[in-house]
FIGU-719061 format. One line per 8 residues: number of its first residue (from 1); their letters; for each residue x negated, y negated, z of C-alpha. Coordinates in Angstrom, 2 decimals, padded with zeros to 5 digits, m for minus. Example, Ala and Ser with C-alpha at 12.3 -4.5 7.8 and 13.67 -1.06 7.14 Angstrom:
! FIGU-719061
1> as> m012.30 004.50 007.80 | m013.67 001.06 007.14
! end
This chain:
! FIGU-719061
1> xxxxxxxx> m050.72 012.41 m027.96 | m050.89 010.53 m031.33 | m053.18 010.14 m034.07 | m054.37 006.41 m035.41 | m055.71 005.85 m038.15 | m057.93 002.63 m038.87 | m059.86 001.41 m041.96 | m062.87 000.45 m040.81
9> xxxxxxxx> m065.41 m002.24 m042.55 | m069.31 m003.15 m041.98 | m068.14 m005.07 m038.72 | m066.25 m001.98 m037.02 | m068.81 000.23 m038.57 | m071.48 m002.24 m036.38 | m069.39 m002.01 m033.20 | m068.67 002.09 m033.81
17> xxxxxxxx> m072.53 002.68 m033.95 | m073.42 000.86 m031.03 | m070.59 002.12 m028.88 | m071.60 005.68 m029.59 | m075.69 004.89 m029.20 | m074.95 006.35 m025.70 | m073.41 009.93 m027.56 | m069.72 008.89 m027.16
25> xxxxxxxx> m067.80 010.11 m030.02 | m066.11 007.69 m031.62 | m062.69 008.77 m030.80 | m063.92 008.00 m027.33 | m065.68 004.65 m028.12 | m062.37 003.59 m029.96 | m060.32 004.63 m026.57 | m062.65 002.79 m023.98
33> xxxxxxxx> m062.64 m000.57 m026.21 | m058.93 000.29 m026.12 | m058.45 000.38 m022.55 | m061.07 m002.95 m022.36 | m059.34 m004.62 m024.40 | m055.36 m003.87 m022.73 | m057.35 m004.72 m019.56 | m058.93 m008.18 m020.99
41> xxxxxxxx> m055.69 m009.06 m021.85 | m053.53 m008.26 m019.04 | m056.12 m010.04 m016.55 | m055.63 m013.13 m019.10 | m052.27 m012.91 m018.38 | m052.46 m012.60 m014.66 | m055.02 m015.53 m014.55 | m052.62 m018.26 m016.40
49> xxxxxxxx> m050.06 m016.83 m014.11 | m051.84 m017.16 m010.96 | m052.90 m021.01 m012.54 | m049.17 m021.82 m012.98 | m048.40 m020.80 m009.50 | m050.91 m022.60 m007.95 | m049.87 m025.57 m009.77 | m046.03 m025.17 m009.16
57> xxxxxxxx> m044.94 m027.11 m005.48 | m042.51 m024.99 m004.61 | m044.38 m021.98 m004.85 | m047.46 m023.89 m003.05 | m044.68 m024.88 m000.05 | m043.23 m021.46 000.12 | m047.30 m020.18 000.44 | m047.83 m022.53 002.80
65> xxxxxxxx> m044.76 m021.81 005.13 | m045.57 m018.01 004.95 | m049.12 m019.12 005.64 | m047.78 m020.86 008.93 | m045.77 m018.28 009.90 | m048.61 m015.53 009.76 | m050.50 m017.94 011.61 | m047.86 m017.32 014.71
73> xxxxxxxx> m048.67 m013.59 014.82 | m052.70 m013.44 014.92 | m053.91 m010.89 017.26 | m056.93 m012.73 018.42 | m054.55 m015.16 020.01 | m053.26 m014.86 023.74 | m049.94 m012.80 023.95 | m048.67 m015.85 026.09
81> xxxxxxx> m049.12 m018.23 023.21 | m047.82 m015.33 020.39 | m044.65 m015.03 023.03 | m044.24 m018.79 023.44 | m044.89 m018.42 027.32 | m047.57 m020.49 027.29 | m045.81 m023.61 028.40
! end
C-alpha cells in the first residue's frame, strides 16, 4: 500500500470535515470518495456505452435475433411447439 499526499485548500478542507462528521478518519473519507468517484466514472462510461449500442443497427439486429431465438426455448411453452411437433 502507498502513501498520497494532497494539498488541501478551504474547499477540500469543507468536504474533509463533513465526510468525517460521522467519525471517519480522513484517510478513510479520502478512500470512500475515492472508490465513489472510480465508481461514478466507470458507470459514466458504461452508460454512453450502453447509449451507443442501443443506437448502433447492427448491434440492435444481432439483439433482436438472439431475442428470437430465446424466444424458441421458453419453458412455459408446450414441448410439442419447443420440438417443432406441433404441426
Amino acid at each position: 500500500m502507498s502513501t498520497i499526499t494532497v494539498r488541501t485548500n478551504a474547499e477540500i478542507e469543507a468536504a474533509l470535515a463533513a465526510l468525517t462528521a460521522d467519525g471517519s478518519t480522513r484517510s478513510q473519507a479520502v478512500r470512500t470518495a475515492l472508490l465513489g468517484a472510480a465508481r461514478a466514472r466507470i458507470r459514466k462510461q458504461v452508460e454512453a456505452e450502453s447509449r451507443a449500442l442501443a443506437s448502433d443497427p447492427d448491434d440492435l439486429a444481432e439483439a433482436r435475433a438472439v431475442q428470437a431465438g430465446m424466444e424458441a426455448l421458453r419453458f412455459d411453452r408446450p414441448l410439442e411447439v419447443v420440438m417443432g411437433l406441433d404441426s
